[in-house]
GULUM-827994 format. One record per atom (N, C-alpha, C): atom name; x, y, z; residue in one letter. Coordinates in Angstrom, 3 decimals. Layout:
REM residues N
> CA	X	Y	Z	a
...
END
This chain:
REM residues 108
> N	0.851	-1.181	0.000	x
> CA	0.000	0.000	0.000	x
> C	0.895	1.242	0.000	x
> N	0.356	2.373	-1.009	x
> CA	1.801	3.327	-0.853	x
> C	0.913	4.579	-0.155	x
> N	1.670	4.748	1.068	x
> CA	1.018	5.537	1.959	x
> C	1.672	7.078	1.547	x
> N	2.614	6.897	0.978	x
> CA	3.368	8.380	0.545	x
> C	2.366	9.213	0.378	x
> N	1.172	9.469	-0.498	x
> CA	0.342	10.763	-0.821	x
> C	-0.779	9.870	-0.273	x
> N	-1.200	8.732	0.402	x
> CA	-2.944	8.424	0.452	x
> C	-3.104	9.231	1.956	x
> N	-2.314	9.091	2.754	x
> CA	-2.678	9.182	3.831	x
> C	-2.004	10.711	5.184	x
> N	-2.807	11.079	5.888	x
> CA	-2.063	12.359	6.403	x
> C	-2.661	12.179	7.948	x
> N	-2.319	13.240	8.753	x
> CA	-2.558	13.375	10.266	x
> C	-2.908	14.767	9.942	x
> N	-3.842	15.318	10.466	x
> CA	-4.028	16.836	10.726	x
> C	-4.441	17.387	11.714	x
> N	-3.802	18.539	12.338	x
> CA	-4.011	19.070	13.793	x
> C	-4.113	20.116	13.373	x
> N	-5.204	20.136	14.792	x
> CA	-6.290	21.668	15.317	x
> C	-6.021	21.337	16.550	x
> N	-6.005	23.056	17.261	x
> CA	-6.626	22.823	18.736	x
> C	-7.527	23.824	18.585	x
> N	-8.140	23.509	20.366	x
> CA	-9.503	24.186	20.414	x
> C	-9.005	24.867	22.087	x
> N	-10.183	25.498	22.326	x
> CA	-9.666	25.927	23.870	x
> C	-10.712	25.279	24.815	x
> N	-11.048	24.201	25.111	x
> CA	-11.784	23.715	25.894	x
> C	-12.079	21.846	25.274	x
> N	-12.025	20.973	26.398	x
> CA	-12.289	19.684	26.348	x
> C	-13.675	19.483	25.885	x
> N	-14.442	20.489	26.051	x
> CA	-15.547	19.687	25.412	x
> C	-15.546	20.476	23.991	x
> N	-15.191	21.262	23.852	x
> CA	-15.184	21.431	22.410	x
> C	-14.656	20.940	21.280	x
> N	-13.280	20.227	21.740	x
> CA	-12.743	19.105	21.589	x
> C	-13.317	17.607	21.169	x
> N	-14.092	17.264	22.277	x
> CA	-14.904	16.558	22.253	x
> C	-16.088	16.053	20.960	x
> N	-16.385	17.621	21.213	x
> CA	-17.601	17.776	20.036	x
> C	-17.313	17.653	18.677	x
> N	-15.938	18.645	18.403	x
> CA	-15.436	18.541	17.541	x
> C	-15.335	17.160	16.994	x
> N	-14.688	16.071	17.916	x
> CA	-13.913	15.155	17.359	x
> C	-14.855	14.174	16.651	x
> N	-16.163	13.949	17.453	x
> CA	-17.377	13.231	17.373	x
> C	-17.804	13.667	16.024	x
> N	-18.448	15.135	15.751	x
> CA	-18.748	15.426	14.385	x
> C	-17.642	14.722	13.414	x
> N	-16.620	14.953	13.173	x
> CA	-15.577	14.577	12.622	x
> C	-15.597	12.819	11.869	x
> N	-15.694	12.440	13.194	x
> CA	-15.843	11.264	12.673	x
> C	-16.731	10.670	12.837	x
> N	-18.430	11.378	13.021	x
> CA	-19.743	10.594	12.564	x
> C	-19.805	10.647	11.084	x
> N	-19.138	12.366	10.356	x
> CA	-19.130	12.918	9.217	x
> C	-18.233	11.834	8.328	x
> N	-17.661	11.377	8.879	x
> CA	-16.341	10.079	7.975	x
> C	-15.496	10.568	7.194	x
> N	-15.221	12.176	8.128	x
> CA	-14.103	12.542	7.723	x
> C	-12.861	12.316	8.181	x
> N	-12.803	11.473	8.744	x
> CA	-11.634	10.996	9.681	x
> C	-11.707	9.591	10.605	x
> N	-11.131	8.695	10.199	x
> CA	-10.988	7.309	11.305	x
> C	-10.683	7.162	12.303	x
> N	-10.070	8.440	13.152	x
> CA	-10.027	8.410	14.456	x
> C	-9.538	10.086	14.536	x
> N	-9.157	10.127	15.865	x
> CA	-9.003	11.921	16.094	x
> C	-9.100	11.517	17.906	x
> N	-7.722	11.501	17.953	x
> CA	-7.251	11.833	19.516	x
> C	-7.023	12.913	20.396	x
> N	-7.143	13.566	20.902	x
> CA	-7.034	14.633	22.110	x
> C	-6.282	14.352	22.989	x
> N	-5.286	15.247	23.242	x
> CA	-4.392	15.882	24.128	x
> C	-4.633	17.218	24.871	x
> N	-4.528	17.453	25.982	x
> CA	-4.557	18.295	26.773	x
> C	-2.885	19.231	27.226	x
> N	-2.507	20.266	26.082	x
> CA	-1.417	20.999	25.901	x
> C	-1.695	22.033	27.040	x
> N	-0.622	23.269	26.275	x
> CA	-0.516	24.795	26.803	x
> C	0.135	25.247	26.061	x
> N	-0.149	26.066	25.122	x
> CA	0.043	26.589	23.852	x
> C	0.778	27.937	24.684	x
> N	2.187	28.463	23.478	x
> CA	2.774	29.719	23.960	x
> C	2.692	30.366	22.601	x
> N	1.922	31.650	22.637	x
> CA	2.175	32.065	20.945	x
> C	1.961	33.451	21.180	x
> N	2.289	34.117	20.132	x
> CA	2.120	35.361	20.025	x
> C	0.715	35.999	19.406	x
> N	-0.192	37.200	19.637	x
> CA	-1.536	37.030	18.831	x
> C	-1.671	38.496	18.777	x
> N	-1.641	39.060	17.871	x
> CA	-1.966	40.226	17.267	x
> C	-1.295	41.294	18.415	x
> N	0.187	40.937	18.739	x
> CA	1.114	41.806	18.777	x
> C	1.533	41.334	20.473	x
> N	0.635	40.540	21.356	x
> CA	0.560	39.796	22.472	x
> C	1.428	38.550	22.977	x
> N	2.295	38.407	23.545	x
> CA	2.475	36.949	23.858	x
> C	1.423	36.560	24.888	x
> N	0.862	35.418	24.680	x
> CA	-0.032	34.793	24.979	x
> C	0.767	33.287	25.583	x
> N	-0.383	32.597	26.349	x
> CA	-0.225	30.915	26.576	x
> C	-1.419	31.004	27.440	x
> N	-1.917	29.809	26.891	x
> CA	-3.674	29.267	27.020	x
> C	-3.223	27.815	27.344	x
> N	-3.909	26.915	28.133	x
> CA	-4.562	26.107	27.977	x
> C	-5.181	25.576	26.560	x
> N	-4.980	24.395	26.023	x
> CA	-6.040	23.916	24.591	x
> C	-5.672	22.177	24.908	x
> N	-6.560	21.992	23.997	x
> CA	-6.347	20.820	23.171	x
> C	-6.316	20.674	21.913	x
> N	-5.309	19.472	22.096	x
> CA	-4.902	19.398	20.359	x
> C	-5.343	18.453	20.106	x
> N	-5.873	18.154	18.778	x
> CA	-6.678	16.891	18.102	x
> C	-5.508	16.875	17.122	x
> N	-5.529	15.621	17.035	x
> CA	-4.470	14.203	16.177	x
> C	-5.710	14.090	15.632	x
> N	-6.037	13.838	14.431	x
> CA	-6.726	13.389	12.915	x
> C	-6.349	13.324	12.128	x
> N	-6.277	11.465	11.862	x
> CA	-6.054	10.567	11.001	x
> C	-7.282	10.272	10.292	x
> N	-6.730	10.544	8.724	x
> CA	-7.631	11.036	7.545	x
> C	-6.688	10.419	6.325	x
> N	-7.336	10.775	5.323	x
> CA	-7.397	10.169	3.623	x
> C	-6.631	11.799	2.674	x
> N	-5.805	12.397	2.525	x
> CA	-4.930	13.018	2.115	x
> C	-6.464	13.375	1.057	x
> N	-6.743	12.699	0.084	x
> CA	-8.364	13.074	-0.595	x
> C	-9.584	13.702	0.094	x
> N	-9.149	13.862	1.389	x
> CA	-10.598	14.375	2.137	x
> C	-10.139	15.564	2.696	x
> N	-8.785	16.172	2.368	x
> CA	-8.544	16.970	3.474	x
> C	-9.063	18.526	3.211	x
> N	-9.350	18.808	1.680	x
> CA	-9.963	20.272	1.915	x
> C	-11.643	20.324	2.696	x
> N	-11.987	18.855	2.336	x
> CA	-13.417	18.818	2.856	x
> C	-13.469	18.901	4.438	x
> N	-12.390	18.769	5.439	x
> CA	-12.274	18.441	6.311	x
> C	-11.628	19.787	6.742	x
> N	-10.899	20.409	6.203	x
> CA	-10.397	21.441	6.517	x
> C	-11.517	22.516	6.709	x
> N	-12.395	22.619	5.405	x
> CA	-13.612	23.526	5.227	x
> C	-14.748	22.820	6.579	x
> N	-14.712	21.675	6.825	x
> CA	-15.413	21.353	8.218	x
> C	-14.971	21.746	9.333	x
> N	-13.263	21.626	9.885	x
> CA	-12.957	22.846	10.578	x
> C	-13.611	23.996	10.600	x
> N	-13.200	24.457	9.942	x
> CA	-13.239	26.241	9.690	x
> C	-14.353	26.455	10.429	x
> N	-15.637	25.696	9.930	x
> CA	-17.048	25.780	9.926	x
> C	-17.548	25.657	11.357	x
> N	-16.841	24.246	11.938	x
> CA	-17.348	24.350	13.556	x
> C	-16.211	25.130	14.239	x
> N	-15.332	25.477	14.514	x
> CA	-14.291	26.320	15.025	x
> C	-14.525	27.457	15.940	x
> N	-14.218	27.733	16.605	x
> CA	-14.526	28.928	17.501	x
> C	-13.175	30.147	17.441	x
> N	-12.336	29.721	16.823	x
> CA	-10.979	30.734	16.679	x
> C	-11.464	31.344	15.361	x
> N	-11.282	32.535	15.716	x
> CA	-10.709	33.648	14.469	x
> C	-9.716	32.930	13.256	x
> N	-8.975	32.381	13.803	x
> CA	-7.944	31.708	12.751	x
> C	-7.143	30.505	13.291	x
> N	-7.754	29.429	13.321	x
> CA	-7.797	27.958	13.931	x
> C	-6.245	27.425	13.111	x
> N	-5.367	26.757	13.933	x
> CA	-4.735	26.132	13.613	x
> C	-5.313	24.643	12.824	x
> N	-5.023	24.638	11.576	x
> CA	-5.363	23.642	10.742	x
> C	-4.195	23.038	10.286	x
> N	-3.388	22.085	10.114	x
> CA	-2.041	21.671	9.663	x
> C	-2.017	20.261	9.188	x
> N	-1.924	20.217	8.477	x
> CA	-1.892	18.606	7.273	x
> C	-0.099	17.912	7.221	x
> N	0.076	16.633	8.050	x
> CA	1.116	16.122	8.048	x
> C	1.109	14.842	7.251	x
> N	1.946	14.459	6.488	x
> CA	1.877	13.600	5.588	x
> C	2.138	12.176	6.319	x
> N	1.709	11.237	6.020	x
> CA	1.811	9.702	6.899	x
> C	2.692	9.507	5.441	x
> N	4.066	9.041	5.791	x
> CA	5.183	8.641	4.652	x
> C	5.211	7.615	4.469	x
> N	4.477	6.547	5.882	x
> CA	4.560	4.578	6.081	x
> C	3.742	4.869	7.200	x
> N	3.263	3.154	7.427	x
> CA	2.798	2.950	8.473	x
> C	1.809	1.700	7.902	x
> N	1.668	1.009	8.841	x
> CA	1.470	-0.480	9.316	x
> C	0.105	-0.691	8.229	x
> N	0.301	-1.219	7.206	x
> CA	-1.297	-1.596	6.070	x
> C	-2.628	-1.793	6.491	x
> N	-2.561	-2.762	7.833	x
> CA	-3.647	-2.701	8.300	x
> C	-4.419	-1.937	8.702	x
> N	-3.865	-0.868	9.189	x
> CA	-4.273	0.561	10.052	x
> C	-4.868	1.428	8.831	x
> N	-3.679	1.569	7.849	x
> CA	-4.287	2.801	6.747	x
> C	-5.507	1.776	6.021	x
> N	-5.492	0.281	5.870	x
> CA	-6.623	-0.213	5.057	x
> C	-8.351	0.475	5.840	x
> N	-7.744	0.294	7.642	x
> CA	-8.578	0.699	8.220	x
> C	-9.165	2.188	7.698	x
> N	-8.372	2.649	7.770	x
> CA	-8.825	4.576	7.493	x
> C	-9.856	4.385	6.410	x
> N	-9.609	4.022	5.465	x
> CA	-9.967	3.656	4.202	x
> C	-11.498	3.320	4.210	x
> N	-11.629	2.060	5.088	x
> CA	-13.322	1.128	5.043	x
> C	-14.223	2.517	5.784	x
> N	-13.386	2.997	6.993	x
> CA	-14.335	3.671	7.768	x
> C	-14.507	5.452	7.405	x
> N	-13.654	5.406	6.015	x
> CA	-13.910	7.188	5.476	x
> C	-14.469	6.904	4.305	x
> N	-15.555	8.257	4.073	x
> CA	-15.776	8.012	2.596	x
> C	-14.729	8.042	1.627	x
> N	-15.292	8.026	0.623	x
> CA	-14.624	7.304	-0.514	x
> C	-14.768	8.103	-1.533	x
END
């Protein structure tokens, strides 16, 4: 299976666990994604001239490299940030069974 371009990870955070939550659920009732894990960070960034550090969570979503503007534009859509971290990481390998998985349980 050549995972080079089928397959990606993409991270968002949000500022609250249940939004997180919600997020992740839409996500993957929508079958835009085969799974989507949460972590509980502390983000340090700078924001319209501010250093900042919040509390967030970050969602891990494992997805189909073919779904990702649809998924991106589903971000955007439930999001509560002005300008949401959205970031598409490429899966280069990884174990056949797992990506066959992604595959049965995303559309197509």
């Amino acid at each position: 299976m050549n995972s080079d371009t089928a397959y990606c990870v993409v991270l968002t955070t949000v500022a609250s666990a249940e939004h997180a939550e919600d997020l992740a659920k839409k996500i993957v009732v929508e079958k835009l994604a085969a799974c989507v894990q949460v972590q509980q960070i502390r983000s340090y960034y700078l924001w319209k001239g501010e250093a900042c550090n919040d509390p967030e969570c970050l969602l891990f979503i494992k997805a189909r490299k073919s779904q990702y503007q649809e998924l991106e534009d589903f971000i955007r859509k439930n999001h509560s940030y002005e300008t949401p971290e959205i970031v598409q990481l490429s899966i280069t390998a990884g174990f056949g069974g797992y990506l066959k998985w992604i595959d049965e349980v995303t559309c197509a």
